[in-house]
TITIKOL-400122 format. One line per 4 residues: their letters; for each residue x, y, z of C-alpha. Coordinates in pm, whole numbers. Layout:
BEGIN
A	X Y Z ~ ...
//
This chain:
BEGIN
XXXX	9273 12789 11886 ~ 9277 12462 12078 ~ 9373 12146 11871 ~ 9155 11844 11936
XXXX	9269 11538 12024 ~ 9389 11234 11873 ~ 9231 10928 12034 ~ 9338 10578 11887
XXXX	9070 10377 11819 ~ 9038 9955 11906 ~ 8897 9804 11603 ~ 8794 9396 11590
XXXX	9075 9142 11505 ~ 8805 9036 11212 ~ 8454 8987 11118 ~ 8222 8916 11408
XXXX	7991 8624 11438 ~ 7634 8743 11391 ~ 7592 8613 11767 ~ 7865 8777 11886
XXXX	7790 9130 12009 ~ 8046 9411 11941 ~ 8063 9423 12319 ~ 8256 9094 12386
XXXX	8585 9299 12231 ~ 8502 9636 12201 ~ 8457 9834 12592 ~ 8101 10037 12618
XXXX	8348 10368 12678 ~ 8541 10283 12353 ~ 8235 10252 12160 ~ 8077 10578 12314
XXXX	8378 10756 12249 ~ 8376 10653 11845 ~ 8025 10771 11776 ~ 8098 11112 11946
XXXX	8364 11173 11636 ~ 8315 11337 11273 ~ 8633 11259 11118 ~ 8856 10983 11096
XXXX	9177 10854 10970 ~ 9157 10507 10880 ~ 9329 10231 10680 ~ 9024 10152 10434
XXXX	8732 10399 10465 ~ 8491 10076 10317 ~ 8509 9877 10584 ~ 8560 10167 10867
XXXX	8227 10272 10789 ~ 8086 9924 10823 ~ 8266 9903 11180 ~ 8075 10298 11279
XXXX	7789 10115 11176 ~ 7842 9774 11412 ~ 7912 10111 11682 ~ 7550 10308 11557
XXXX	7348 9990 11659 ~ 7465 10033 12016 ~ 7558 10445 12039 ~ 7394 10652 11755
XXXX	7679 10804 11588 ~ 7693 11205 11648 ~ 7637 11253 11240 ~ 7499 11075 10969
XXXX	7732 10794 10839 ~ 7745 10974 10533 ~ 7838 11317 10674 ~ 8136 11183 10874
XXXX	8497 11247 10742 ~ 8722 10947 10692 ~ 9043 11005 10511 ~ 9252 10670 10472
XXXX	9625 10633 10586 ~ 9776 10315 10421 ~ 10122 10128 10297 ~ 10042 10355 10002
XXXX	10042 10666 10216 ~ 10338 10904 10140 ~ 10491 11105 10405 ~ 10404 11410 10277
XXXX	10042 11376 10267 ~ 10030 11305 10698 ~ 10063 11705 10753 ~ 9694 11709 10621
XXXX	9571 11466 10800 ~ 9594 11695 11104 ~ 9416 11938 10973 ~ 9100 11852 11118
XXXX	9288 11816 11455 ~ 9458 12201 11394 ~ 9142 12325 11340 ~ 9012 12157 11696
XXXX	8845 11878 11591 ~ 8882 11524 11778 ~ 8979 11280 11529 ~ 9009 10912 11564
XXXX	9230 10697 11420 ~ 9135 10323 11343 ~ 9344 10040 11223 ~ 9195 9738 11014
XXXX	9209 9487 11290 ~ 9273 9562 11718 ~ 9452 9851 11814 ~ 9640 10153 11571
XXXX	9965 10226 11545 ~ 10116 9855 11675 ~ 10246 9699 11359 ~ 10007 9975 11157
XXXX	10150 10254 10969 ~ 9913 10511 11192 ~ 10207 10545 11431 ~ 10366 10807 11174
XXXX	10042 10981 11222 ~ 10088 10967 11563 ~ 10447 11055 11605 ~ 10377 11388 11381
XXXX	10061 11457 11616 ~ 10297 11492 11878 ~ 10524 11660 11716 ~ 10238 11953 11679
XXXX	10153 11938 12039 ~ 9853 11717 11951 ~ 9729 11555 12291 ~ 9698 11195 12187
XXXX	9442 10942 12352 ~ 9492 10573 12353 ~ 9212 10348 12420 ~ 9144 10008 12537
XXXX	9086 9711 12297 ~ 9231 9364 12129 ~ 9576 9357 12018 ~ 9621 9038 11856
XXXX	10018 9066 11946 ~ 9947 9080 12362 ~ 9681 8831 12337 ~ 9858 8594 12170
XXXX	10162 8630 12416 ~ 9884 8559 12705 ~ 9778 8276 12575 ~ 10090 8084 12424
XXXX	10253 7998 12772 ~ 10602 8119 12677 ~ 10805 8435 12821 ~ 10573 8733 12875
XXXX	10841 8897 13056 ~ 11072 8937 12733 ~ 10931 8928 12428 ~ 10945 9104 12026
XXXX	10766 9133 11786 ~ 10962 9051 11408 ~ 10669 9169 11166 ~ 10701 9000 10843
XXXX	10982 8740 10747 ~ 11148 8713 10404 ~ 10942 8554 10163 ~ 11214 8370 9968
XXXX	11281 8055 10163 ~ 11663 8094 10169 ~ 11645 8413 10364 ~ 11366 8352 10525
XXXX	11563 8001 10701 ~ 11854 8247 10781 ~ 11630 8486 11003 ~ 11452 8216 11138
XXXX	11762 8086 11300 ~ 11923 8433 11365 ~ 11560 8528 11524 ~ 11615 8106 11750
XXXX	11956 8185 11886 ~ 11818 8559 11996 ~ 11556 8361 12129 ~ 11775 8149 12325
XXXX	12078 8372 12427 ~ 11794 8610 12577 ~ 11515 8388 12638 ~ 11293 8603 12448
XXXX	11011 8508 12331 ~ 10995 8616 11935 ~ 10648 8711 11745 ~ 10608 8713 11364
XXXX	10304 8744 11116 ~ 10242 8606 10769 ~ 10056 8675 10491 ~ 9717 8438 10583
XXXX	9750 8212 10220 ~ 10095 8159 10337 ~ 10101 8059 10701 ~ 10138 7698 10607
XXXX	10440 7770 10462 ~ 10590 7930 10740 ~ 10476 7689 11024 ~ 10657 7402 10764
XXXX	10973 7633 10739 ~ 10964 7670 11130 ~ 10976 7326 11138 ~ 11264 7283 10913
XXXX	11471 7533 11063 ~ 11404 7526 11392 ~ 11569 7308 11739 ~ 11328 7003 11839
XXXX	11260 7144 12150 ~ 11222 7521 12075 ~ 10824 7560 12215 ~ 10607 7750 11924
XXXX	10246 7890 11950 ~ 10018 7936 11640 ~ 9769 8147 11734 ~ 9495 8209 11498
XXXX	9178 8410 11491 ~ 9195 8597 11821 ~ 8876 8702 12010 ~ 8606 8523 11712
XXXX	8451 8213 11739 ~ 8677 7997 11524 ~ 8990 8112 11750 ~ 9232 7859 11815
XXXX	9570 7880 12045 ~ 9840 7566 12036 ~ 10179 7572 12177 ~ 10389 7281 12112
XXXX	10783 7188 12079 ~ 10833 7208 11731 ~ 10950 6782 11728 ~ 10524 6777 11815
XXXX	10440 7016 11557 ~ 10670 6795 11309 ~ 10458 6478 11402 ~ 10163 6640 11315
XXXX	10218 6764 11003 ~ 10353 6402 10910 ~ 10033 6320 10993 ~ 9823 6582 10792
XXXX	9687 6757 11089 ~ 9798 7097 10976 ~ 9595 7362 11212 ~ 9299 7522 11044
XXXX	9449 7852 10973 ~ 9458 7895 10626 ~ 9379 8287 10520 ~ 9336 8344 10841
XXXX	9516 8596 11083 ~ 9764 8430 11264 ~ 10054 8546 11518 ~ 10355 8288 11530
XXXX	10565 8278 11856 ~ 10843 8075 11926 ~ 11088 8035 12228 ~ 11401 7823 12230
//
């Protein structure tokens, strides 16, 4: 028997304005290729059946929201349970895989998923939508020819100062731009500790809310960000998704 294939699914970078139609982020072909599928592997089936619904307003899903398969793959997700999660595909059934916010398997635990798939032979798919990570490196004016992304940083401030300065002098021996997240409560926290730690002049971008109406994109040499925050103007970004870049 054929397997099916594995096509990675764009998801929104967070909840739409009412006024803003799914189109503006999601591509007609993504969204035509999402309500052709009956089973999914997704981090929260709750609100991935919220997002089929967004896609059944434009493309009428090929089953009743209720009929469709969604099994979730989290942090929680042991490694043992992934073999099952390609059962559906074993069997020949397309399956698509959806993160919580953008695209799947960038800085989302469904890239074990997909490294097993091929591992099986599994013919996987990727598909075109926001990643907050490339859209934030767009935007933020520093090196787009050399750049990584950090994930999270230590949450106790003495470690977290230390990578923040091993993570600047990367930065500046390979003029590499660096990209971190935080938790959303704590992102003033971090742009203060940036501040702290890091060389007046090194250039950092706070880039919050991607592709919604409340986005906003600053890059500034950290002595400006300083003067700001003397000043109270700390961005509007609190619990809300934000990428931090720097370059030195």
């Amino acid at each position: 028997m054929q397997t099916g294939a594995l096509y990675l699914l764009p998801n929104t970078l967070g909840t739409a304005h009412p006024n803003q139609p799914l189109f503006d982020v999601i591509p007609v072909a993504v969204q035509k290729t999402t309500a052709q599928l009956g089973y999914f592997v997704a981090e929260n089936a709750k609100t991935t059946r919220a997002y089929l619904k967004l896609v059944n307003a434009n493309f009428a899903l090929a089953k009743p929201l209720q009929e469709i398969s969604i099994s979730e793959l989290n942090i929680n997700t042991k490694e043992s349970d992934l073999p099952a999660l390609l059962d559906p595909l074993l069997q020949g059934h397309d399956v698509g895989l959806i993160s919580e916010a953008g695209v799947p398997a960038v800085a989302d635990p469904g890239a074990n998923l997909v490294r097993l798939a091929h591992q099986h032979g599994i013919v996987v798919r990727p598909l075109v939508g926001p990643s907050s990570l490339l859209l934030s490196v767009m935007a933020s004016g520093l090196n787009g020819q050399s750049f990584a992304f950090n994930g999270y940083l230590p949450t106790d401030a003495g470690q977290r100062t230390k990578r923040l300065q091993e993570l600047e002098q990367r930065s500046r021996k390979d003029k590499q731009t660096q990209l971190f997240i935080e938790t959303p409560y704590r992102n003033a926290a971090l742009l203060e500790a940036m501040c702290a730690s890091c060389h007046p002049s090194t250039m950092v971008c706070v880039a919050t809310d991607l592709t919604l109406e409340t986005e906003s994109i600053q890059t500034w040499p950290v002595s400006h960000w300083k003067g700001l925050l003397a000043k109270g103007k700390m961005p509007d970004f609190n619990k809300k998704p934000t990428v931090f870049l720097f370059l030195a």
